[in-house]
ZAMARGU-4260 file (C-alpha; in steps of 0.2 Angstrom, whole numbers, plus 5000, padded with zeros to 4 digits):
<rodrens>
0) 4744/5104/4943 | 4739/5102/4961 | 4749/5100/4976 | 4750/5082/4980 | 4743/5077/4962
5) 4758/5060/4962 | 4766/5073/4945 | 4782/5081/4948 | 4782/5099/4941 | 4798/5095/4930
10) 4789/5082/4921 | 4788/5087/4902 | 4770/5089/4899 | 4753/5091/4910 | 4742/5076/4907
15) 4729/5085/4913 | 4727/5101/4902 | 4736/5092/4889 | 4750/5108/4887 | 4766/5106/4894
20) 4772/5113/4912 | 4772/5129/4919 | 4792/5129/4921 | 4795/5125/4905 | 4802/5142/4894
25) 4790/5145/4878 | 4794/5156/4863 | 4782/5167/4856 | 4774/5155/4846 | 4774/5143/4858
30) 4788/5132/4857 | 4801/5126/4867 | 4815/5138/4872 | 4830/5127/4874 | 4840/5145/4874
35) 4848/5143/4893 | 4865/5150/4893 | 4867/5149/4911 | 4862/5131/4912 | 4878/5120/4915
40) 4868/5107/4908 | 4868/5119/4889 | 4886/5123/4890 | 4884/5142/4894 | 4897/5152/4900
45) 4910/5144/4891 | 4908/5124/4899 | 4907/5114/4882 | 4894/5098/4888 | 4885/5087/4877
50) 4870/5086/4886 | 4854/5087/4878 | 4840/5089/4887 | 4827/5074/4885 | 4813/5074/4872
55) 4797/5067/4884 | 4783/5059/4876 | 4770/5045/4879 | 4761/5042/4896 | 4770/5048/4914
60) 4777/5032/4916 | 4785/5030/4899 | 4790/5049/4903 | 4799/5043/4920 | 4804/5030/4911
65) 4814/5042/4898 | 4820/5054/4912 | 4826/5039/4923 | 4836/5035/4904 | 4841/5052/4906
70) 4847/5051/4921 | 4859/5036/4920 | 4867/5045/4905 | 4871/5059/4912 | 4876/5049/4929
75) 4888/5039/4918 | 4893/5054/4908 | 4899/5063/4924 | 4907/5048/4930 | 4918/5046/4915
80) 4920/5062/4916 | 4928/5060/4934 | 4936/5047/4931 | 4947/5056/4917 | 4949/5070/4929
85) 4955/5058/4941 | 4968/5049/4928 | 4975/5066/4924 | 4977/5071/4941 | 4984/5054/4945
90) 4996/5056/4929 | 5001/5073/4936 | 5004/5066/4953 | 5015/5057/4946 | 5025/5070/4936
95) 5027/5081/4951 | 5032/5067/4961 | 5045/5062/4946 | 5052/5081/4945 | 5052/5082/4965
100) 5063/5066/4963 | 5074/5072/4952 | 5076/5090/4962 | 5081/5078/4977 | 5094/5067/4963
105) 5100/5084/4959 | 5101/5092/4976 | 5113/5079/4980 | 5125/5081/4963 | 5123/5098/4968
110) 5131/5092/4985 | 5143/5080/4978 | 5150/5092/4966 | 5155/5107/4978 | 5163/5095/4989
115) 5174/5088/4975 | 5178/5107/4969 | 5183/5111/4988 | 5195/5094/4989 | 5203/5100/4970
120) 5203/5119/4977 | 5212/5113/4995 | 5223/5101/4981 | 5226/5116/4969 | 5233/5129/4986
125) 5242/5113/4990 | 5253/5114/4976 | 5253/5130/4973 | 5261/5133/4992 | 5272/5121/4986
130) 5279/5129/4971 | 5280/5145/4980 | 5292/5134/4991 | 5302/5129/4975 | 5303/5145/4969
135) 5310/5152/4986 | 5324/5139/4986 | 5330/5141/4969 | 5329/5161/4971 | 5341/5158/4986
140) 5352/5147/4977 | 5353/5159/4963 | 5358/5173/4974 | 5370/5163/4983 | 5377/5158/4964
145) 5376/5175/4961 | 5388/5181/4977 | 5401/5169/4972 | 5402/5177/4954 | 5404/5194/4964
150) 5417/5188/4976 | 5426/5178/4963 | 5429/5192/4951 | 5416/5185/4936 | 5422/5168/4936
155) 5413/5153/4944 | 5428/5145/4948 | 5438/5154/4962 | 5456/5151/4963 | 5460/5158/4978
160) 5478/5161/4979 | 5485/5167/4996 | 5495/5181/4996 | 5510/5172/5001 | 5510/5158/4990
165) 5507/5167/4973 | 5522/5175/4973 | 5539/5168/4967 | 5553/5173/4980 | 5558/5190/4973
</rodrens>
């Protein structure tokens, strides 16, 4: 194959010498080695594809013809391909925006909830100064309560008799 002979040098075979192209891997016994691991086009390196390569035959343009096929399948392939891609990373999109949401939705429960646990907080001191209040009277009542049982010799009732008046003339 000659520079500028109109044939690619990808082309399956060489019209010419009627073998196939010098870029093309042979086996020992001269077949095709379709053994490429590192191809992305094979799958190699742990990339599952379903490419296979195109079997050429006939004249160059019916060859063209097949690689052109080739072509169009593999350029739809890799735009379906894509456009899954795109569809999962749209769908994901849209989770993270969902869960960013309801973080925000939370945020603001969050919010809402320690106000509410302040006002019943300030609303449970409230009271409780309150009681402490109630608790102060009634100790001061009962000690005054407990004064005039001192003074009045046990008894609640006093019967306070003057000096002068409890006795009888004698």
């Amino acid at each position: 194959m000659a520079y500028g002979s109109g044939r690619p040098a990808w082309g399956g075979g060489d019209v010419e010498d009627g073998g196939l192209s010098r870029r093309t891997p042979h086996n020992s016994n001269g077949s095709i080695n379709n053994n490429n691991n590192g191809s992305y086009q094979q799958g190699g390196g742990g990339y599952q594809s379903n490419y296979q390569a195109p079997q050429l035959s006939g004249g160059y343009a019916e060859q063209q013809t097949q690689i052109m096929e080739d072509a169009m399948r593999t350029h739809v392939n890799a735009e379906t391909n894509a456009n899954n891609v795109l569809a999962k990373l749209h769908a994901q999109r849209h989770q993270l925006q969902n869960a960013n949401d309801d973080t925000w939705e939370m945020r603001k429960n969050v919010a809402t909830a320690q106000r509410e646990l302040k006002e019943l907080q300030q609303k449970a001191w409230a009271k409780k100064r309150r009681l402490y209040g109630i608790i102060a009277l009634l100790a001061a009542v009962d000690l005054m309560l407990f004064f005039r049982i001192v003074q009045c010799g046990g008894s609640f009732f006093c019967r306070y008799y003057s000096s002068n008046s409890g006795s009888n003339g004698n």
